[in-house]
C-alpha positions in Angstrom: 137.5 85.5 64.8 134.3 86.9 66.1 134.3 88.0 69.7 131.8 86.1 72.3 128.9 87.7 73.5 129.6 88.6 76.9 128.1 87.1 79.8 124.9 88.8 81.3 126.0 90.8 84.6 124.8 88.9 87.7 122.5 90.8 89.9 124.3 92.4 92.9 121.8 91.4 96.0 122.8 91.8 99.9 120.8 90.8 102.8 118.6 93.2 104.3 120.9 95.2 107.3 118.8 93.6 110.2 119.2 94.5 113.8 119.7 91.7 116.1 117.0 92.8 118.5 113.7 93.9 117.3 110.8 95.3 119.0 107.4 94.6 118.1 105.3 96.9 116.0 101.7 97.0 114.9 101.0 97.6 111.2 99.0 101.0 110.5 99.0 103.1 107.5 101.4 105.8 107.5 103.4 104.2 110.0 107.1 105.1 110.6 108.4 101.6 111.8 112.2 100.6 112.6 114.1 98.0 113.8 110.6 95.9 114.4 109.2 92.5 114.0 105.5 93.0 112.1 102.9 90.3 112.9 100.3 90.6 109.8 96.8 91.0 110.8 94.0 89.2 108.6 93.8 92.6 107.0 97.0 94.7 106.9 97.3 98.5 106.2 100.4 99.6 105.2 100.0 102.1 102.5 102.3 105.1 103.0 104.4 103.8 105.5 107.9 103.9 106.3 109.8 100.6 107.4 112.8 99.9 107.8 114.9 97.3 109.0 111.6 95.3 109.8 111.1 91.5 109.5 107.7 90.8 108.8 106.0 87.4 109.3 102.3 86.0 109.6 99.5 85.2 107.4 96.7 87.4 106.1 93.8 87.7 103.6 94.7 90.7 102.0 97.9 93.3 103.1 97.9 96.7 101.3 101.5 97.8 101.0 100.3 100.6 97.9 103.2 103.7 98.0 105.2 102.9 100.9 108.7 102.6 101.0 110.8 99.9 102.3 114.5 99.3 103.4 116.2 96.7 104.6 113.0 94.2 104.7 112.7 90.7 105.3 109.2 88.6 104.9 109.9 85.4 106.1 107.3 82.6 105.1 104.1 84.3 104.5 101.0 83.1 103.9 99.0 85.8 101.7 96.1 85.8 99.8 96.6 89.4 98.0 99.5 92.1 98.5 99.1 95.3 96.9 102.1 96.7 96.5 101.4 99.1 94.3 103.9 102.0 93.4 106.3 101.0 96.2 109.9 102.0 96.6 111.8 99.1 97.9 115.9 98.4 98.3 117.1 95.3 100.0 113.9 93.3 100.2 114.0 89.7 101.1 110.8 87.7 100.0 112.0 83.9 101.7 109.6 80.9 102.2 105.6 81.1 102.2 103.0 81.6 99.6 101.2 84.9 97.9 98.3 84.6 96.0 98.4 87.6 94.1 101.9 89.8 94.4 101.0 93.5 93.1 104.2 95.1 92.5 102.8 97.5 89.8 104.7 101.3 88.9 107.2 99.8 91.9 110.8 101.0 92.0 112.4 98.2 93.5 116.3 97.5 93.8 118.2 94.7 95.5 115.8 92.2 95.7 115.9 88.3 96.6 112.5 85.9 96.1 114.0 82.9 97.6 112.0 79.1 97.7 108.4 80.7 97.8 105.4 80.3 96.0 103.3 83.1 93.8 100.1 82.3 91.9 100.5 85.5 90.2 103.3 88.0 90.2 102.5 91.4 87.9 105.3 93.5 87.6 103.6 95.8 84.8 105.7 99.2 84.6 108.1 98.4 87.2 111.7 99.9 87.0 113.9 96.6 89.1 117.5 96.9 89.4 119.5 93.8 90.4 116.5 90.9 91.3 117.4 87.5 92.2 114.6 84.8 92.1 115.6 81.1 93.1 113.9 78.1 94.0 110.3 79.5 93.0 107.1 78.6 91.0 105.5 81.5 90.3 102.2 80.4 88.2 102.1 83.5 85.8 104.7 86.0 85.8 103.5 89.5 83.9 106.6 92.2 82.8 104.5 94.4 80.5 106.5 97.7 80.2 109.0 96.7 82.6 112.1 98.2 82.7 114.4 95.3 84.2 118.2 95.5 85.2 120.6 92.5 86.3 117.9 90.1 86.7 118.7 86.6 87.0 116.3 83.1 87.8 117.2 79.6 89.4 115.7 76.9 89.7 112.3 78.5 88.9 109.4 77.6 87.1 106.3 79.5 85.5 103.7 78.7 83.5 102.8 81.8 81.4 105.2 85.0 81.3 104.0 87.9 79.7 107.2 90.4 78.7 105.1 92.5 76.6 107.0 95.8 75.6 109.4 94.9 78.5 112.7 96.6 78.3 116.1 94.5 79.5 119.4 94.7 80.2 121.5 91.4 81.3 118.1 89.6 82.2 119.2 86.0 82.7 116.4 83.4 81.8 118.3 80.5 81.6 117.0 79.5 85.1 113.4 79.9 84.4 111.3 76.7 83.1 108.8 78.8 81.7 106.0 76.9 79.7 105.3 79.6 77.4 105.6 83.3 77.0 103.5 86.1 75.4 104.9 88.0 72.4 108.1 86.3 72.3 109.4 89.5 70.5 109.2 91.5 73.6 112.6 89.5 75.2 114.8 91.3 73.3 117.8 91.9 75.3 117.3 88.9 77.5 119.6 85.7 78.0 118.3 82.4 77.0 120.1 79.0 76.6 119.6 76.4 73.5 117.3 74.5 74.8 114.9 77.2 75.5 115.5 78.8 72.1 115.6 75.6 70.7 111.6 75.4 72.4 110.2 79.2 71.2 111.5 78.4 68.2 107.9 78.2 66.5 106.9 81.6 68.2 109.8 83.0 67.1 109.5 81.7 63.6 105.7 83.1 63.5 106.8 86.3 64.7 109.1 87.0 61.8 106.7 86.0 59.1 108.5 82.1 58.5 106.5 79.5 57.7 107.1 76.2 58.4 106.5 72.9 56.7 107.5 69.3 57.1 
């Protein structure tokens, strides 16, 4: 009797290890801010910083957040036209509520993180490295992996219209919660979890992809 394929590992994703107090802080690049509640400005500079154990709320045009490093972060319903996030090294980041335009998370090195009920136009994760990433409850419009390099990832409840997982590299990456309309180079999910019906819908792509034609 054949053995079953074994169940995709979960993601492993705590809440960020908030103080119950927090100060207020002003955003400023290079900035070494703790235990502080961060009102965005129209334009926010963050690059380089340090923060930890922040909450940050507000709304803003554009928030530049390019090589910083964040622990223990919560943004709580956001209202963003374009964060660069560039290169940044995150663990126990909590995106809940709001909308982001454009969410740049490229070259980041992220690990425990939770999108939770929010909405993202476009989400590019292009040469990321993401261990353990929950994401439930969201529409995210197009969702780009290229050269990713994804860890215990897992969707609920979440919809997209275009992924692109173009040389993306996974290990127990759970799809079955993502509605996705159609992906790029269905090839490139190798290693991911899908459920019948979703097969059962690339099935063309996939036949294309290995050379099969089809005829009624």
């Amino acid at each position: 009797m054949a053995s079953r394929t074994p169940a995709p590992k979960p993601p492993v994703v705590s809440a960020p290890d908030l103080p119950r107090q927090l100060a207020d802080a002003a955003p400023a690049p290079r900035a070494d801010i703790v235990a502080a509640r961060i009102t965005l400005q129209d334009t926010t500079d963050l690059t380089h910083a340090t923060v930890e154990q922040c909450i940050i709320e507000g709304q803003a045009t554009d928030v530049d957040m390019r090589w910083s490093t964040m622990f223990d972060v919560e943004l709580a319903d956001i209202r963003v036209a374009a964060l660069q996030a560039r290169a940044l090294n995150g663990r126990r980041i909590r995106i809940v509520g709001g909308r982001i335009g454009t969410l740049d998370l490229t070259d980041a090195r992220l690990s425990e993180i939770e999108l939770r009920d929010v909405r993202i136009d476009y989400l590019n994760l292009g040469a990321a490295r993401v261990d353990h990433l929950q994401v439930t409850g969201c529409s995210i419009t197009t969702l780009d992996v290229p050269q990713a390099v994804l860890s215990r990832v897992a969707f609920e409840n979440t919809r997209s219209d275009e992924v692109d997982p173009r040389d993306m590299r996974a290990t127990d990456v759970d799809l079955r919660g993502l509605d996705a309309l159609s992906y790029i180079d269905v090839t490139s999910l190798r290693g991911a979890t899908l459920d019948g019906h979703q097969v059962q819908m690339l099935a063309p792509a996939l036949a294309a992809a290995a050379g099969i034609r089809v005829l009624d």
